[in-house]
C-alpha positions in Angstrom: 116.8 157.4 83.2 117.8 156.8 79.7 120.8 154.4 80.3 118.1 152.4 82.4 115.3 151.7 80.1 117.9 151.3 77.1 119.0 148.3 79.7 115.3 146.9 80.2 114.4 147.0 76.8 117.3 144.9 75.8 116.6 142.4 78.4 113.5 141.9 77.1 114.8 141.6 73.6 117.2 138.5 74.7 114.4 137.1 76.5 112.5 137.1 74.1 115.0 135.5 71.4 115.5 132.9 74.5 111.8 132.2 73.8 112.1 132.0 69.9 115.0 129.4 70.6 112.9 127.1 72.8 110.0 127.2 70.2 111.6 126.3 67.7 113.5 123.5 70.1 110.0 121.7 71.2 108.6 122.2 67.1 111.9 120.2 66.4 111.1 117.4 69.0 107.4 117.2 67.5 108.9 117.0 64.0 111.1 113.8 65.3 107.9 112.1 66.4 106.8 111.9 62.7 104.9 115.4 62.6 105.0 116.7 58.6 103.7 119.6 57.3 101.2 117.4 54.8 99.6 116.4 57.8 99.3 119.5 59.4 97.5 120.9 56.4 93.9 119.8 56.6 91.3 121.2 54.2 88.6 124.0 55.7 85.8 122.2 57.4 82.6 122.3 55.2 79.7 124.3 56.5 76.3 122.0 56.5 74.9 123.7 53.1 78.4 122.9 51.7 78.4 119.5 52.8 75.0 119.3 50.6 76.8 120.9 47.8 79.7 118.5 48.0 77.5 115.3 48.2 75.4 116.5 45.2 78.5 116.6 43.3 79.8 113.3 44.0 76.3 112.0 43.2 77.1 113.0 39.8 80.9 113.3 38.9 82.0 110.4 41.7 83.8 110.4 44.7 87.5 110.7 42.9 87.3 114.3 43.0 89.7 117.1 45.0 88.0 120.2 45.4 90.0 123.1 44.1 90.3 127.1 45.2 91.1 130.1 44.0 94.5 131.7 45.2 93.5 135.2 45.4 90.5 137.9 45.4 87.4 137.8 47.1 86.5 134.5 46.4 88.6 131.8 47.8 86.3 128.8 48.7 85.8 125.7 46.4 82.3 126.6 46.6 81.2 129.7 45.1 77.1 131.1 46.0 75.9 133.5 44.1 72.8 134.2 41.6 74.4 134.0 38.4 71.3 134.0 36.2 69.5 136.4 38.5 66.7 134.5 39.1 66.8 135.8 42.9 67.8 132.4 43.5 71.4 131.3 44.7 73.1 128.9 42.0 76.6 127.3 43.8 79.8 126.8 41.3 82.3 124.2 42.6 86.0 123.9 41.5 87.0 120.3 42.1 89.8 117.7 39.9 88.5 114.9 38.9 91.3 112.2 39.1 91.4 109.4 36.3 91.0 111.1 32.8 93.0 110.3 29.5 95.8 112.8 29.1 93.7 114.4 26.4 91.3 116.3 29.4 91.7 119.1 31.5 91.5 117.4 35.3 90.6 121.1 36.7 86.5 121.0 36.0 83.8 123.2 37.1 80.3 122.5 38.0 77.2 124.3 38.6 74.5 123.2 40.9 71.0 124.6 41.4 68.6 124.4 44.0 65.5 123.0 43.6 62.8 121.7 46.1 65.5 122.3 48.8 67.5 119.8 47.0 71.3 120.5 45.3 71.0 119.1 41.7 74.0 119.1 39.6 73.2 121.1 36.4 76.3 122.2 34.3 79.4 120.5 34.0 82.8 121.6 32.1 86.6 121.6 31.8 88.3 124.7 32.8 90.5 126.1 31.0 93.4 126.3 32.7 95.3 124.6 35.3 94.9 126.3 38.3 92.2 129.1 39.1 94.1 132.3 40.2 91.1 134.6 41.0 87.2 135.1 40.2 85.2 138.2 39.8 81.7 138.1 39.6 80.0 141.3 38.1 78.4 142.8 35.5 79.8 144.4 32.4 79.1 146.7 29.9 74.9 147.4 28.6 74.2 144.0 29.1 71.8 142.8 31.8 73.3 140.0 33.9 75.8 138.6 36.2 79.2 137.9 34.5 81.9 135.4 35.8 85.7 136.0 35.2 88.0 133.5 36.1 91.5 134.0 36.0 93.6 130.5 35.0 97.0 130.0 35.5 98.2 128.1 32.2 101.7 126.5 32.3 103.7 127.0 35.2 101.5 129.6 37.2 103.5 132.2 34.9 101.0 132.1 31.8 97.7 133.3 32.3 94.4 133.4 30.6 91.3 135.1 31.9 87.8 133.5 30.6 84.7 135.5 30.5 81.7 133.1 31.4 77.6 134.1 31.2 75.3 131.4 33.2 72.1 131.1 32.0 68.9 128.2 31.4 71.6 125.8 33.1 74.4 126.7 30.8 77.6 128.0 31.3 78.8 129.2 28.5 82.2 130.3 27.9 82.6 133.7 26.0 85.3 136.0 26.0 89.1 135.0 26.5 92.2 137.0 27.1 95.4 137.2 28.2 96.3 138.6 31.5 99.5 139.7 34.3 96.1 141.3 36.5 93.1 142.2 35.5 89.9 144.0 37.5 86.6 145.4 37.0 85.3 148.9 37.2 83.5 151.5 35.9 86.2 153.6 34.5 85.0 156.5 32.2 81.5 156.7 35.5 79.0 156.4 33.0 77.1 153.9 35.0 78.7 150.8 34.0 81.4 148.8 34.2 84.4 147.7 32.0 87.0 144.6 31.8 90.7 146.5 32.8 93.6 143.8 31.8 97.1 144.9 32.7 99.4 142.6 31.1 103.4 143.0 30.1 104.4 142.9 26.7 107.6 141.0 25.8 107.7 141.6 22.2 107.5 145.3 22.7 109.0 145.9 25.9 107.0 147.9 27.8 103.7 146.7 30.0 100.1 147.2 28.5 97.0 148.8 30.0 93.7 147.1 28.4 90.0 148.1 28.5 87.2 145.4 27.1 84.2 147.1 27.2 80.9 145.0 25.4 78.6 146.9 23.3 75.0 146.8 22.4 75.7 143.4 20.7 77.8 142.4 23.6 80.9 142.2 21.2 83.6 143.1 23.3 85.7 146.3 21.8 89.1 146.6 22.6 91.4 149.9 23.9 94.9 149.4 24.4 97.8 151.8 26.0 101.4 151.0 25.8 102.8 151.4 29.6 106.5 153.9 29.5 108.0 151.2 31.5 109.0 147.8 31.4 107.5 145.5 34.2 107.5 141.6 34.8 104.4 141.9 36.6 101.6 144.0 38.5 101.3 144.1 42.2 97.8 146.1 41.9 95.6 148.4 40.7 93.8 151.1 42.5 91.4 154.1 41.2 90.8 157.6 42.4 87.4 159.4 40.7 87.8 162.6 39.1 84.9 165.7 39.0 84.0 164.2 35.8 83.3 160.9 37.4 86.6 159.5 35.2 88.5 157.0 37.4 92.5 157.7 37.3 94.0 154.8 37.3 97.3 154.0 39.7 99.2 150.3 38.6 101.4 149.4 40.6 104.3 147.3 38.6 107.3 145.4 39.2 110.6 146.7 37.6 113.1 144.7 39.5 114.0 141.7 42.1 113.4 144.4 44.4 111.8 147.5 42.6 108.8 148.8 41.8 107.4 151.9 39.8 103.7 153.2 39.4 102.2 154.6 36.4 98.9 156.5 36.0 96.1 156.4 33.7 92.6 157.1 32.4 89.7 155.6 30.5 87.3 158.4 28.8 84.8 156.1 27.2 86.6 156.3 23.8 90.5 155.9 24.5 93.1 155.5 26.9 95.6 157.9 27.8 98.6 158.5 30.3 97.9 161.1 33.0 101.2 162.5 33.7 102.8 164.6 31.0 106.7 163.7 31.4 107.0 160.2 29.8 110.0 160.0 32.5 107.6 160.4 35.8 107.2 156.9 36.3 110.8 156.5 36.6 110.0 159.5 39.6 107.9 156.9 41.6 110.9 154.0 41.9 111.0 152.6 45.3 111.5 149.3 46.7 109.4 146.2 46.5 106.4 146.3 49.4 105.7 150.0 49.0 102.3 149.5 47.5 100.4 152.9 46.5 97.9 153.8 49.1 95.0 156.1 50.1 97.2 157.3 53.6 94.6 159.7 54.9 91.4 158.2 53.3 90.4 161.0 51.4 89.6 158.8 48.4 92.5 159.3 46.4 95.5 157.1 46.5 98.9 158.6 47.4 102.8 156.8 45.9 105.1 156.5 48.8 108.3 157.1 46.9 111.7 156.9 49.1 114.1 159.4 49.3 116.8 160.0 52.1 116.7 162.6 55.8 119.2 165.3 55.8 122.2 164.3 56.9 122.5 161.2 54.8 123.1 162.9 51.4 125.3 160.6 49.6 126.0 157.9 51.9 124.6 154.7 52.4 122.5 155.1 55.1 120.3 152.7 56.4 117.7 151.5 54.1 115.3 151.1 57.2 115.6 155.2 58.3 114.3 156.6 54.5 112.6 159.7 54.2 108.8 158.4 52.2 107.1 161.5 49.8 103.7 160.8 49.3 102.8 161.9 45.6 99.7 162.4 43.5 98.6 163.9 40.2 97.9 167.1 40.0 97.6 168.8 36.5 99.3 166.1 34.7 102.4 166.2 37.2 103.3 164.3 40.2 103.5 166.5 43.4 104.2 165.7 46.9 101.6 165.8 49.4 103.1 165.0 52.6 106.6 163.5 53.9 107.9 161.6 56.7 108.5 158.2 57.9 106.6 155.0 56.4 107.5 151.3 58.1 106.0 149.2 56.2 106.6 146.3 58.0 105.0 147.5 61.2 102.4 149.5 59.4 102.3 152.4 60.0 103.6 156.4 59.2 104.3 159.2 60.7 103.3 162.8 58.2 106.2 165.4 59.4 104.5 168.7 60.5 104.7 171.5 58.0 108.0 172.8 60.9 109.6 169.6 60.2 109.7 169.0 56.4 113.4 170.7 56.3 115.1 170.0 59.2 114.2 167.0 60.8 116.4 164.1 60.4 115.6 160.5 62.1 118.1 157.7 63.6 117.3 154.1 64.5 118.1 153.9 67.9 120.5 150.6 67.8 119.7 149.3 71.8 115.9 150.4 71.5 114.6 149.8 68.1 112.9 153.2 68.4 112.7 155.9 65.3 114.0 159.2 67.2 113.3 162.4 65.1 115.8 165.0 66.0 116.5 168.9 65.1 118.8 168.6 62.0 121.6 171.5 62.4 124.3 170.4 59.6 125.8 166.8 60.6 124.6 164.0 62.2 127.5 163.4 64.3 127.4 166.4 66.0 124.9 166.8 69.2 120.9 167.1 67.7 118.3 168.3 70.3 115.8 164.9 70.2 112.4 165.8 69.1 110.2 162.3 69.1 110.4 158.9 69.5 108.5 155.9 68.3 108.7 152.3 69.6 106.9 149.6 68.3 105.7 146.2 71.1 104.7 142.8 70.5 103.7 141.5 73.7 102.0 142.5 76.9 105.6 142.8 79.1 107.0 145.3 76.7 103.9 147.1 76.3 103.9 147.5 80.0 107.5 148.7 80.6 107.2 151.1 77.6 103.9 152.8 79.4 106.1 152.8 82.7 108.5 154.4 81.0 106.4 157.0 80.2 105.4 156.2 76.3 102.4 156.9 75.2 100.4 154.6 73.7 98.8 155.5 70.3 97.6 152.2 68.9 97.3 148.2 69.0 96.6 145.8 66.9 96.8 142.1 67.6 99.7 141.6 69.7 101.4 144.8 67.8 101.5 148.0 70.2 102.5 151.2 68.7 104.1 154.3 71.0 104.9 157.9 71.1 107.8 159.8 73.1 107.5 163.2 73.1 110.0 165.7 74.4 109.7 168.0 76.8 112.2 171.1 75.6 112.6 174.5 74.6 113.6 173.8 71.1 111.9 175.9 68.4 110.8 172.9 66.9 109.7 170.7 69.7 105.8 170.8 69.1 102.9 169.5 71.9 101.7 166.1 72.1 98.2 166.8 70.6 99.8 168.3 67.5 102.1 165.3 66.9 99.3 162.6 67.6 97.9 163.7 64.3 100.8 163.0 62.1 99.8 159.2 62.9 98.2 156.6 60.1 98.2 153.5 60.5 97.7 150.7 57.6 
């Protein structure tokens, strides 16, 4: 039965790359019949309130205009609605460039416009201050009353960044408070009701990254509390929080340390100072993995856990297959990291499989080459001698597979899009191999 759906499945892989081939065959004809990618790229079609917004700009800037969005964040339309001035009235901000300006100004502009008897009127108009917008937040911060906009500019080369502080009010935009920034977010970090500026940002001259908290007082004067990072980073791939009993937010940054590296480091804002979580100044050297293994919240219980990489028995100093690694999913506790759960994490399917507490020390898992599948087997000393086969878990992207995989007796535990996820449980006598209910809870899927 085995050698026979091995067979299938690999039929279907060829056909398959058979149909990859004669995609990419008939995209090459269409590309010799003048198709380009600029003219396969057409801007989003503007909704009719849009359209509104769009023609009351031109009315006043002119019709040489390209509208302009953000790259990242919530916010990724030219036209931004909001009520900035909390008026319980929308106001609309518009990125556009403005084509035709001495060398002297900023082409990147932005423009307010206000509604008034149903009409979009044009009411603030500036330069922005940098030369492409990487992200907006809109939010308050700190004791003062009102609606905040943060824009995030790329400066020279998309590798400088500034981050501009802007408070809308009578018709005014007025630009306030400047830094710069690698990421920056908002939150309320020491849970006393409201929220502060956090800017994560590396630090050439003294090596290591920086953790930054801005947080305005009664004279909206924005005080400053900084943290030097124990590691070195050349950027931040994101920031997440987990509350504590005493409504303190830890803090979990995700940084780059390599091409292909990354480490997290923890941290917390009291209200008066910033301070690292874990004790060792060497844990964040602990949490090394490889680039795409973003820190997560894996069973949604509010806290996020670090998927750090390690190896299944058996592959103790070799060089085993970088796809097949062992995940440990760590958190703080009592200044220390400690490991939650373990098991398998693909991050390119998305998805992971928690070993049961019977697994944890001998379990090992093989790519099966013909398959693709993730077989878990009964570890016994060496993985070239025979292993009783515990679990397997294939993966489908399209409807045939799918249906030879159920035929074949898979179960099927999951779809998304066009990507099917299945179990194989084994029937044996094995002291370790467990019932089908048992191992559909070691699912999660991200």
């Amino acid at each position: 039965m085995r050698p026979c759906r091995r067979l299938s499945r690999i039929g279907m892989k060829k056909n398959g790359l058979l149909a990859v081939v004669l995609s990419c065959v008939l995209l090459l004809c269409g590309c010799a019949y003048g198709a380009t990618v600029d003219s396969l790229l057409v801007p989003p079609r503007l909704s009719g309130e849009q359209e509104q917004i769009y023609q009351a700009l031109q009315d006043v800037v002119g019709k040489d205009i390209k509208l302009q969005y953000p790259k990242s964040g919530d916010y990724l339309s030219a036209f931004i609605l909001a009520d900035f001035d909390e008026d319980a009235e929308e106001e609309a901000l518009v990125f556009y460039e403005k084509t035709g300006l001495s060398a002297a100004e900023n082409n990147l502009r932005m423009n307010v416009l206000d509604k008034r008897s149903d009409t979009w009127m044009s009411v603030c108009d500036i330069p922005a201050v940098g030369a492409e917008i990487e992200r907006v937040m809109i939010s308050p911060i700190g004791v003062k009353n009102g609606t905040r906009i943060v824009i995030g500019y790329s400066v020279v080369d998309q590798y400088d960044r500034a981050l501009v502080v802007y408070d809308y009010s009578d018709g005014v935009l007025s630009q306030g408070f400047t830094a710069a920034y690698s990421l920056f977010d908002i939150h309320d970090l020491d849970g006393n009701g409201t929220k502060e500026l956090l800017v994560m940002r590396t630090d050439s001259a003294m090596g290591n990254a920086l953790a930054l908290v801005y947080s305005p007082d009664e004279n909206d004067q924005f005080r400053r509390m900084q943290l030097s990072l124990r590691s070195s980073c050349t950027g931040f791939s994101q920031v997440l929080y987990a509350e504590q009993e005493d409504g303190v937010s830890v803090v979990y940054a995700d940084m780059l340390t390599g091409v292909t590296t990354m480490q997290t480091e923890l941290f917390r804002y009291d209200g008066e100072k910033l301070s690292h979580v874990l004790e060792d100044e060497s844990a964040a050297s602990e949490t090394t993995r490889s680039v795409g293994c973003l820190t997560l919240d894996i069973d949604g219980d509010g806290t996020p856990e670090i998927p750090v990489q390690t190896v299944f028995p058996g592959y103790e100093g070799t060089a085993s297959d970088q796809n097949i690694r062992l995940t440990r999913w760590m958190t703080a506790q009592d200044g220390r990291l400690q490991e939650k759960y373990r098991g398998y994490y693909s991050v390119s399917e998305g998805y992971a499989f928690m070993l049961p507490e019977q697994w944890r020390e001998d379990v090992t898992a093989i790519s099966d080459g013909l398959t693709g599948d993730i077989v878990f087997y009964h570890y016994t000393g060496s993985l070239t001698e025979p292993m009783q086969e515990l679990l397997r878990i294939g993966t489908a992207s399209d409807r045939e597979t799918r249906e030879t995989l159920l035929e074949e007796g898979y179960r099927l535990l999951y779809s998304r899009g066009n990507a099917y996820y299945f179990m194989y449980p084994v029937e044996s006598t094995d002291a370790l191999c467990l019932p089908e209910s048992q191992l559909l809870g070691c699912f999660r899927f991200v």
